[in-house]
Structure formats: C-alpha cells, structure tokens
C-alpha atoms as one frame of an Amber mdcrd trajectory, in Angstrom:
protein
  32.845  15.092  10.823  31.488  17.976  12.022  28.237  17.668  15.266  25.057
  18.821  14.420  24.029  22.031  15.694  21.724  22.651  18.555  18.590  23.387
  16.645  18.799  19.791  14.826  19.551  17.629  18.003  16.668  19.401  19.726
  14.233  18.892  16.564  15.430  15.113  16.915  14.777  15.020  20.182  11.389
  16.715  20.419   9.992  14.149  17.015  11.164  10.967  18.897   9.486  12.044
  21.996   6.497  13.230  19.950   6.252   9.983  17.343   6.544   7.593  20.320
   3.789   9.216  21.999   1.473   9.231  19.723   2.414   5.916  18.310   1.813
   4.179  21.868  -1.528   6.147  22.113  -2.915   5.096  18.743  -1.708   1.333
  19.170  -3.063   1.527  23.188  -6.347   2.908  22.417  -6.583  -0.133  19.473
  -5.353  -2.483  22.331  -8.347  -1.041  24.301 -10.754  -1.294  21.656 -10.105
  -5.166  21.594 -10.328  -5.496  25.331 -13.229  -4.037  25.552 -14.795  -5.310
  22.683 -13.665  -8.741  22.126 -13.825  -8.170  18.671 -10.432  -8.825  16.172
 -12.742  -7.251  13.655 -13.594  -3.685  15.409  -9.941  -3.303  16.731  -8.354
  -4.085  12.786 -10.726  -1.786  11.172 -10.379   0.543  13.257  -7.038   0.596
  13.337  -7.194   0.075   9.174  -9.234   3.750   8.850  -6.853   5.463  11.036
  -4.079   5.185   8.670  -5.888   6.188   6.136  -6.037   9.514   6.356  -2.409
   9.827   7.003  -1.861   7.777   3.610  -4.177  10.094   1.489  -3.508  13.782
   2.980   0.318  13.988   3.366   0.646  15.639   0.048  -1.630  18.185   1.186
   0.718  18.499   4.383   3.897  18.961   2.110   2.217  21.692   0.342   1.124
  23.250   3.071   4.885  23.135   4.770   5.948  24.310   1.370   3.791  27.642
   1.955   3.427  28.609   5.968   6.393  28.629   8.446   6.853  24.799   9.212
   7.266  25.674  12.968   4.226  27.477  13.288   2.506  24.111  11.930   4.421
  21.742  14.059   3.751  24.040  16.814  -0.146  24.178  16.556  -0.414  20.448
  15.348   1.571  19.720  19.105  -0.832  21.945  21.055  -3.932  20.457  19.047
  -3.049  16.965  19.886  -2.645  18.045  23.488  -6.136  19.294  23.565  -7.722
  16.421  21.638  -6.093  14.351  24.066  -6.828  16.112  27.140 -10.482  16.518
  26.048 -10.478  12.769  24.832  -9.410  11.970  28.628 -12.306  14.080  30.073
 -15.098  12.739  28.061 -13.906   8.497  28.526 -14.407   9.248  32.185 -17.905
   8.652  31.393 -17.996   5.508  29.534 -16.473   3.668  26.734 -17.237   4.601
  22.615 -15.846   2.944  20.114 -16.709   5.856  17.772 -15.402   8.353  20.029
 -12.153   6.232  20.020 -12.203   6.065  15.962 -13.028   9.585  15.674  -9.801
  10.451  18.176  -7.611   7.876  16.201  -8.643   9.042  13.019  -7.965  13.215
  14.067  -4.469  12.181  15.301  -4.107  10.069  11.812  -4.577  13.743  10.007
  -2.373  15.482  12.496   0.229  13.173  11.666  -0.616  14.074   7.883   0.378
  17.712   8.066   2.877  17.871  11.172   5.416  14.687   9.441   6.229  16.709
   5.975   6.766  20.223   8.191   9.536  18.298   9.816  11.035  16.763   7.645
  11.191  20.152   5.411  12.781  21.667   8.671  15.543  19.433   8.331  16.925
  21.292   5.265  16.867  24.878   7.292  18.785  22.979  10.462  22.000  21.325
   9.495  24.643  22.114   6.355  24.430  21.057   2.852  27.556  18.454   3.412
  25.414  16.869   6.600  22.216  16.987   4.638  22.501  13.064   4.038  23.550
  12.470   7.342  20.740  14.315   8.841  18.049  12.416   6.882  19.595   9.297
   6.960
C-alpha cells in the first residue's frame, strides 16, 4: 500500500500536536478550578458548559468548512487560540476567576466547534480516493 503524501502526515501531525494541547489546557485549567476552589461542583459544571458549545455549534462549523477555504479557518482558529491563551496568561497574573476561566474554556469549546469539521473536510483534498478509508480510519 501506497504512503501518504506529505501534506497528510503533516496535517496529522500538526492536529495531534494541536488536540493534545488544548485538551491538557481545558482538563488543567478544570484541575485548577478544583484546587483552588475545593468545590467538585464548580470544577464539573464548569467543565459540563464547556462542552457544550462544541456539542451544539459543530454543524455550523461543517457548513462553514463547506463554504470558505478550510485552511484559512484552521489557520485563524490556531492563531486565535494563541492569543486567547497568551492574553488568558497575562490577565491570571493578577489573581484567580473562575469566570474568567469558564469564559476561556468555553471560547476554546467554540474554537474546537469550527476548526474539528475544517479538518476533517481537509482530509478528502490530502490523500487518494483508494486511501480515503485509511486516512479516516
């Protein structure tokens, strides 16, 4: 069987690096959120309503990578994060808010909502039709 090209591997590359980022962050900062609280409560809720909006807006995101250029998305959802994250980092220097924490949670829950459907509608425009399968499998 044939490799996959370039393109693909660096895609693949570039998502795991990306997902396992901002999965540590979002389960860190709920980790944090209990530490600092105490509270079971606060840290499940809040980790509850950051799903959410991944859950209800990814059809929106697979229309959306249906009609603009899917790298152009991924691109700007990557540099967004960045800067919510960097200015995240800048404002906690000052003290601890658990809505400032939610709200962070909850904007990288939306990212995630639009950049996950523009990659996997990438993977169609990177590999063959015979490694299609392969490729999302």
């Amino acid at each position: 069987m044939k490799a996959f090209n370039r393109n693909f591997i660096l895609m693949i590359i570039g998502q795991i690096i990306s997902l396992f980022g901002n999965a540590i962050l979002r389960f860190s900062l709920s980790l944090y959120v209990l530490q600092v609280t105490g509270s079971a409560s606060i840290f499940a809720t809040i980790l509850a309503v950051s799903i959410l909006p991944t859950i209800l807006l990814s059809p929106f995101g697979g229309i959306l990578a249906d009609r603009v250029s899917r790298r152009s998305i991924m691109l700007s959802l990557d540099f967004l994060t960045s800067f919510l994250i960097f200015g995240f980092s800048m404002v906690s220097t000052r003290g601890f808010s658990i809505v400032l924490v939610a709200i962070l949670m909850i904007s990288l829950s939306i990212i995630q909502a639009f950049y996950q459907p523009s990659v996997q509608a990438s993977i169609p425009l990177l590999v063959s039709e015979n490694q299609l399968m392969q490729a999302n499998g």
